[in-house]
MDTraj code that builds the backbone (N, CA, C; nanometers):
import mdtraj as md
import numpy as np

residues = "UNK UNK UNK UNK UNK UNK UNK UNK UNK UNK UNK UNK UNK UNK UNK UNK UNK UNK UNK UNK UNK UNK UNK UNK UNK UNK UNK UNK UNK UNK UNK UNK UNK UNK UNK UNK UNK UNK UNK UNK UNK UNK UNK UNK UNK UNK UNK UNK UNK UNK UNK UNK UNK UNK UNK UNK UNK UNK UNK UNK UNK UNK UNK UNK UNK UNK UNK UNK UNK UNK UNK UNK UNK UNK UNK UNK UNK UNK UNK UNK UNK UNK UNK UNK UNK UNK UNK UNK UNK UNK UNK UNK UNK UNK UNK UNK UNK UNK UNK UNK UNK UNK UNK UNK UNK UNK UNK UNK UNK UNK UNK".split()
xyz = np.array([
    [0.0825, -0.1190, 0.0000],
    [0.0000, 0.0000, 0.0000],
    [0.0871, 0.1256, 0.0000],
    [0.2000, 0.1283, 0.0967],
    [0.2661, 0.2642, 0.0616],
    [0.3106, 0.2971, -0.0228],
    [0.4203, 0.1468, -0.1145],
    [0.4249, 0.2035, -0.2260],
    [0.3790, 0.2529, -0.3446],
    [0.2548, 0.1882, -0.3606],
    [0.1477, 0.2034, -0.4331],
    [0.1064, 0.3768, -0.4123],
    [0.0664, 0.3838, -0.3114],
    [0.0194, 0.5157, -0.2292],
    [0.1226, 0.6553, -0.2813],
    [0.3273, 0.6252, -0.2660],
    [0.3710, 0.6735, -0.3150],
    [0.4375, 0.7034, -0.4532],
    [0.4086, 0.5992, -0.5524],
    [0.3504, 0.5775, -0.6767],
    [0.2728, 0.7314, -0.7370],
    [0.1553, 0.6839, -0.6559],
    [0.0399, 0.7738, -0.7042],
    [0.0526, 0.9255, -0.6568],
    [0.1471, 0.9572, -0.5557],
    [0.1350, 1.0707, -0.5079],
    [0.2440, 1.1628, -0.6229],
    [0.3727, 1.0438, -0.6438],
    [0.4548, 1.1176, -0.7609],
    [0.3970, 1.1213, -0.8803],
    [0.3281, 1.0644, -0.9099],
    [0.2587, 1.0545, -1.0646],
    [0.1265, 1.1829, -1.0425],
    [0.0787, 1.1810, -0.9704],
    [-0.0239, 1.3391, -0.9403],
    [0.0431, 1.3932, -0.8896],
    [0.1527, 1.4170, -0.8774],
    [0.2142, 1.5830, -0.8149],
    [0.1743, 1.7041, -0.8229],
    [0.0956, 1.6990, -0.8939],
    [0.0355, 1.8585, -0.9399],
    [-0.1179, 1.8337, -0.8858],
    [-0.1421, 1.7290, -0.8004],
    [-0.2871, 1.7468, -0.7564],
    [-0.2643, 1.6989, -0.5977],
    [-0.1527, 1.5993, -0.5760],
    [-0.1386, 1.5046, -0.4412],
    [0.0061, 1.5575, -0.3715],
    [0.0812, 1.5852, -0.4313],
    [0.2386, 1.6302, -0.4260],
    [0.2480, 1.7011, -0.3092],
    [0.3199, 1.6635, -0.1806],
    [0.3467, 1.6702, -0.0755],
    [0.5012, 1.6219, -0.0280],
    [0.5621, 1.7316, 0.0059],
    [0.7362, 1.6813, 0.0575],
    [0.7031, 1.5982, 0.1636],
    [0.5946, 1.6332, 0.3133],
    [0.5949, 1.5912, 0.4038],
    [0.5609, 1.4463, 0.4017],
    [0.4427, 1.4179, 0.2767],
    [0.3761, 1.3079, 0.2413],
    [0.5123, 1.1987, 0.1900],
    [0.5706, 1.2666, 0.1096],
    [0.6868, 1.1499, 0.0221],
    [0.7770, 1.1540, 0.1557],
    [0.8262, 1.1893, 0.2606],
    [0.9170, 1.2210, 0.3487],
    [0.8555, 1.1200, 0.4153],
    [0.7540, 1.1097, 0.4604],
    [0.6094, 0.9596, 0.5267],
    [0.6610, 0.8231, 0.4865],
    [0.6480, 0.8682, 0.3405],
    [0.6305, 0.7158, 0.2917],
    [0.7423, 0.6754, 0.2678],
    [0.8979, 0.7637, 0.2336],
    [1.0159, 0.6876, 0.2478],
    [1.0790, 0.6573, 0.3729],
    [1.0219, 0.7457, 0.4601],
    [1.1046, 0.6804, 0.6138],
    [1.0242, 0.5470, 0.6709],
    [0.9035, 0.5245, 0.6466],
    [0.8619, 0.4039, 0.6546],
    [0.8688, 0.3030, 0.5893],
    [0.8889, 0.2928, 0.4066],
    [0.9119, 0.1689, 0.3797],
    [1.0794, 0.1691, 0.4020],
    [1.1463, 0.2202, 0.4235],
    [1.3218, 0.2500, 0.4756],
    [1.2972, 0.1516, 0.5902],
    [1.1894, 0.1833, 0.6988],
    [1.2080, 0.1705, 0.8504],
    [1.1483, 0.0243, 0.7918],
    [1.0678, -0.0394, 0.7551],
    [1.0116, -0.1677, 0.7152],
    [1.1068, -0.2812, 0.6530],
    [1.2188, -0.2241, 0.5419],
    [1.2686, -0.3056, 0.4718],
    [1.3842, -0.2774, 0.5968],
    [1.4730, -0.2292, 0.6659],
    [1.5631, -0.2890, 0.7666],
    [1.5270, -0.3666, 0.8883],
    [1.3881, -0.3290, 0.9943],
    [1.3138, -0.4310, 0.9735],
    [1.3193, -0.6034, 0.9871],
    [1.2635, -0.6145, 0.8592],
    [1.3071, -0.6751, 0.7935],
    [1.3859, -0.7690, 0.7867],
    [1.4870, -0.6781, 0.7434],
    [1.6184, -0.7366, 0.6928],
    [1.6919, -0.7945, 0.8138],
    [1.7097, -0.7173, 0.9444],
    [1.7519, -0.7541, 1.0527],
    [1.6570, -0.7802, 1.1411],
    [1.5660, -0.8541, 1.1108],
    [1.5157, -0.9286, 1.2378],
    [1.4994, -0.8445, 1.3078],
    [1.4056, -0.6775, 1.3267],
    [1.4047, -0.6217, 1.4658],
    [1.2587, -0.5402, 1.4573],
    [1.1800, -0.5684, 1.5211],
    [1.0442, -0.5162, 1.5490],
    [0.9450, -0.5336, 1.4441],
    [0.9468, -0.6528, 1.3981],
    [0.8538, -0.7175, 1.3251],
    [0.7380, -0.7330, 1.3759],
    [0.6855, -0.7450, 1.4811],
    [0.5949, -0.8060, 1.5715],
    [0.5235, -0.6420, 1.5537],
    [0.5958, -0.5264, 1.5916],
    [0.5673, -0.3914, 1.5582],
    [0.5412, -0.3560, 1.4496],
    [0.5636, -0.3891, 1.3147],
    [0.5472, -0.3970, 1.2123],
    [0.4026, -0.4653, 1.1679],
    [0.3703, -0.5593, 1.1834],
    [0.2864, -0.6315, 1.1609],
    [0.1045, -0.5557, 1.2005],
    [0.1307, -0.5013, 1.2966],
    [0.0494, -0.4325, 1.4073],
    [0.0593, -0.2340, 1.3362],
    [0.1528, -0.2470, 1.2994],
    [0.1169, -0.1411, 1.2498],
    [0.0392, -0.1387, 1.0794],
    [0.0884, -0.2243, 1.0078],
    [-0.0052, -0.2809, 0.9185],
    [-0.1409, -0.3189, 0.8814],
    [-0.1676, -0.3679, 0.9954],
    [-0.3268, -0.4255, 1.0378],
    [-0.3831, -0.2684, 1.0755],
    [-0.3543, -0.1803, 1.1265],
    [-0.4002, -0.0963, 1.2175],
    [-0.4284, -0.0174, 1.0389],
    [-0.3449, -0.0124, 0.9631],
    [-0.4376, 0.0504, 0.8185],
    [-0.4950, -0.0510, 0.7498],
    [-0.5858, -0.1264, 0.8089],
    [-0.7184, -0.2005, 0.7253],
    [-0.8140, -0.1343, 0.6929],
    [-0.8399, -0.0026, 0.7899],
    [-0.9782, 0.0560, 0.7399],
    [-0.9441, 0.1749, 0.6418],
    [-0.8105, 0.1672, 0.5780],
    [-0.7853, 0.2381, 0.4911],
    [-0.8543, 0.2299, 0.3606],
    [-0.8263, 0.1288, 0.3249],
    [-0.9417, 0.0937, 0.1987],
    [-1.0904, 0.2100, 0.1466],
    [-1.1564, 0.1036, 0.3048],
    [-1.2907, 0.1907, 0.3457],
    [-1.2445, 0.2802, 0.3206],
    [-1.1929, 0.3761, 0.3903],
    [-1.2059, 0.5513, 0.3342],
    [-1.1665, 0.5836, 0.2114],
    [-1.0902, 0.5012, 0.1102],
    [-1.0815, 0.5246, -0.0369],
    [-1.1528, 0.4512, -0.0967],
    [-1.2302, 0.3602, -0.0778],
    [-1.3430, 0.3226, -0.1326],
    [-1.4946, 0.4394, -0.1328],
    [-1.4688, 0.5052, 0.0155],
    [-1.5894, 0.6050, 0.0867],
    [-1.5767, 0.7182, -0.0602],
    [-1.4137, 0.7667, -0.0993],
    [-1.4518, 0.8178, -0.1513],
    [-1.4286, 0.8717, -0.2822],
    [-1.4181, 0.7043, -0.3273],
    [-1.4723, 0.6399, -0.4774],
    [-1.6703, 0.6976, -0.4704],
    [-1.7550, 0.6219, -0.3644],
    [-1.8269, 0.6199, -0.3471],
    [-1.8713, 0.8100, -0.3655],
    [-1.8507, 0.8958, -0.3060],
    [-1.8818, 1.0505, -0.3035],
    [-1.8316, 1.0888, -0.4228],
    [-1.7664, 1.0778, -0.4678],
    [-1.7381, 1.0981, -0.6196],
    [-1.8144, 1.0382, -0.7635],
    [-1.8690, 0.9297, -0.6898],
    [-1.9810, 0.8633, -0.7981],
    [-2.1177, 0.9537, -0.7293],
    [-2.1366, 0.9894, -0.6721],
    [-2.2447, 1.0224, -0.6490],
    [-2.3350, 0.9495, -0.5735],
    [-2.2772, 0.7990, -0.4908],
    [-2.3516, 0.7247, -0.4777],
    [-2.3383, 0.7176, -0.2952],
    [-2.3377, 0.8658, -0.2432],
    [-2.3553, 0.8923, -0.0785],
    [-2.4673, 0.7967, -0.0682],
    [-2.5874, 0.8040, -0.0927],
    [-2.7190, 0.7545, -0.0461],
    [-2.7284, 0.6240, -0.0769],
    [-2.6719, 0.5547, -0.1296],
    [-2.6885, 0.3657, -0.1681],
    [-2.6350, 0.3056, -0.0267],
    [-2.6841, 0.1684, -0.0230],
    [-2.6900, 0.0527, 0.0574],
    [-2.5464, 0.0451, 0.0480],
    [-2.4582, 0.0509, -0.0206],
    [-2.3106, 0.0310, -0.0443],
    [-2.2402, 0.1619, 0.0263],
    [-2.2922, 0.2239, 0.0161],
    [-2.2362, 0.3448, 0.0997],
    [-2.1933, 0.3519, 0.2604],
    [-2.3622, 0.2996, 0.2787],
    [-2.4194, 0.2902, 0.4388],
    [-2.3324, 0.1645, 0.4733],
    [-2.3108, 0.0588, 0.4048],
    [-2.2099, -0.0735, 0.4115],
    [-2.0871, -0.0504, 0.4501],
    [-2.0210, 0.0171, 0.3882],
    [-1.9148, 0.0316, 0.3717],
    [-1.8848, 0.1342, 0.4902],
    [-1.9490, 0.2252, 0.5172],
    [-1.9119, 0.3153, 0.6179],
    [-1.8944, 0.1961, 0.7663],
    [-2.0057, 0.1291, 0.7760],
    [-2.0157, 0.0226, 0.8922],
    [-1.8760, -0.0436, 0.8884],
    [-1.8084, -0.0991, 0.8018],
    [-1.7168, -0.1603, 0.7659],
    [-1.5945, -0.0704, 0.8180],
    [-1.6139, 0.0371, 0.7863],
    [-1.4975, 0.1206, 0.8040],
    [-1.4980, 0.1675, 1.0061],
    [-1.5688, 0.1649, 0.9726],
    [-1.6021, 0.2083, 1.1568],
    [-1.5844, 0.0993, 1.2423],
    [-1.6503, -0.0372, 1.2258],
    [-1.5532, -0.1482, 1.2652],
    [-1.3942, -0.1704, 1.2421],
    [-1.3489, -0.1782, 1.1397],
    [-1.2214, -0.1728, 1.1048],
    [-1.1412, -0.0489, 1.1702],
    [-1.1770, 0.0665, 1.1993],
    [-1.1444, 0.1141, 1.2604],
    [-1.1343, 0.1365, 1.4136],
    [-1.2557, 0.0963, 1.4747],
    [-1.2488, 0.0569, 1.5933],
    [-1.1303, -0.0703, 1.6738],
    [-1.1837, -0.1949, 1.5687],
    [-1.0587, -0.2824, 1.6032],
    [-0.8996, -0.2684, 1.5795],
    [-0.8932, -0.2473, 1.4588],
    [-0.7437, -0.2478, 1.4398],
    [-0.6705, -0.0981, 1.4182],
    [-0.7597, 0.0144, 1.4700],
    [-0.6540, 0.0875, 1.4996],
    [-0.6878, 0.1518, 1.6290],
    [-0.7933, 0.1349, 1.7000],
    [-0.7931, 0.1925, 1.8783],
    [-0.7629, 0.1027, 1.9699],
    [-0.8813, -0.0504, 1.9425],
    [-0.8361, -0.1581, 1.9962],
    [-0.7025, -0.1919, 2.0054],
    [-0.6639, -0.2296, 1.8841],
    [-0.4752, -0.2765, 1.9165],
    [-0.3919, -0.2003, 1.9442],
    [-0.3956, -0.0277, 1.9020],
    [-0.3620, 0.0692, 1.9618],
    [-0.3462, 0.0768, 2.0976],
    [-0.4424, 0.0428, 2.1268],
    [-0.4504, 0.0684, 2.2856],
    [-0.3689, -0.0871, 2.3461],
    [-0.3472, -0.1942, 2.2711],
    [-0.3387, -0.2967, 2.3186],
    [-0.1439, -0.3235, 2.3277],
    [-0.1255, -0.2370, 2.2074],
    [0.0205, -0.2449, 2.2124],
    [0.0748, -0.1389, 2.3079],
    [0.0227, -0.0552, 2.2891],
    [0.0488, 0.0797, 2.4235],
    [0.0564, -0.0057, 2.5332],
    [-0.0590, -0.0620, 2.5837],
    [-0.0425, -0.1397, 2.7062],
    [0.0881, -0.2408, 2.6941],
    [0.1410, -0.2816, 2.6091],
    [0.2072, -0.4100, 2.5841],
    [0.4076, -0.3057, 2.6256],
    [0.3634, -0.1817, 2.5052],
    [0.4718, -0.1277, 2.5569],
    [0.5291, -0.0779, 2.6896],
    [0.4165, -0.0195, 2.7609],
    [0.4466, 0.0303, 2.8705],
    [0.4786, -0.0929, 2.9587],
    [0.4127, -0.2131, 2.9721],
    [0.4556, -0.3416, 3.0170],
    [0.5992, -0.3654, 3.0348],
    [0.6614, -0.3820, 2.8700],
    [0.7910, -0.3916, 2.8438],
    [0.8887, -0.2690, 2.8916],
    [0.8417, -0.1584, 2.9051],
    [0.9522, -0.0607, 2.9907],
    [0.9530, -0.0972, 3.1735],
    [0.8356, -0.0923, 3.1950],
    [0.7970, -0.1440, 3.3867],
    [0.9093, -0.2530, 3.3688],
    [0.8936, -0.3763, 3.2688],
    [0.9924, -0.4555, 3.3490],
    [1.1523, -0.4514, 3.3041],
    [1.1450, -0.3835, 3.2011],
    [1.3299, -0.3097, 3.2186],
    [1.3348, -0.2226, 3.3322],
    [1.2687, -0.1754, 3.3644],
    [1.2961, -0.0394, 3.5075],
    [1.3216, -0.1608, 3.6290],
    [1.2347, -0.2288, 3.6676],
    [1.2424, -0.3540, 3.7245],
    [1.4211, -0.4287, 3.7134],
    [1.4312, -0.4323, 3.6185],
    [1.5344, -0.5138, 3.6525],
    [1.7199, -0.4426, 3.7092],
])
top = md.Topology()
chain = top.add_chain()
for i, resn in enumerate(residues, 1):
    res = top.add_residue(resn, chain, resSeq=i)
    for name in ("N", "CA", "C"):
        top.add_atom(name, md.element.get_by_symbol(name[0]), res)
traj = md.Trajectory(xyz[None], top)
């Protein structure tokens, strides 16, 4: 998705074109492919991945406002979809790795 994402942002530059945006998307797939490569916070990785599932939904939402098609059953669908997906995988686990991190500092202070 990011690269894809930053794909499209260089190819519309004159409509999407953002330093801060391309500055986003290369320090993260950078931070992903070392990573990666060395075996280090994959588990973090993974979790941050899931947590943009309801990304779609909102570029599907607005495929959808651009067709004109706010008021269809697919609309009202898809918003549900997105609001679940958002609830779970980015507040829920949000909140779940927060807890997980602060865990992992208590017991380095601990030791």
């Amino acid at each position: 998705y990011l690269a894809y994402d930053l794909a499209l942002v260089l190819w519309r530059w004159s409509e999407l074109g953002d330093l801060l945006t391309i500055a986003h998307h290369v320090v993260v797939i950078a931070a992903f492919a070392l990573g990666v490569t060395h075996a280090f916070g994959t588990w973090y990785m993974a979790a941050l991945l899931l947590s943009e599932a309801s990304t779609p939904f909102v570029n599907f939402r607005s495929f959808l406002l651009a067709s004109r098609l706010e008021g269809s059953r697919l609309y009202v669908w898809n918003g549900i979809a997105l609001a679940l997906a958002f609830f779970l995988c980015r507040i829920l686990l949000g909140l779940g790795f927060l807890a997980h991190i602060a865990w992992a500092w208590l017991a380095l202070a601990e030791e």
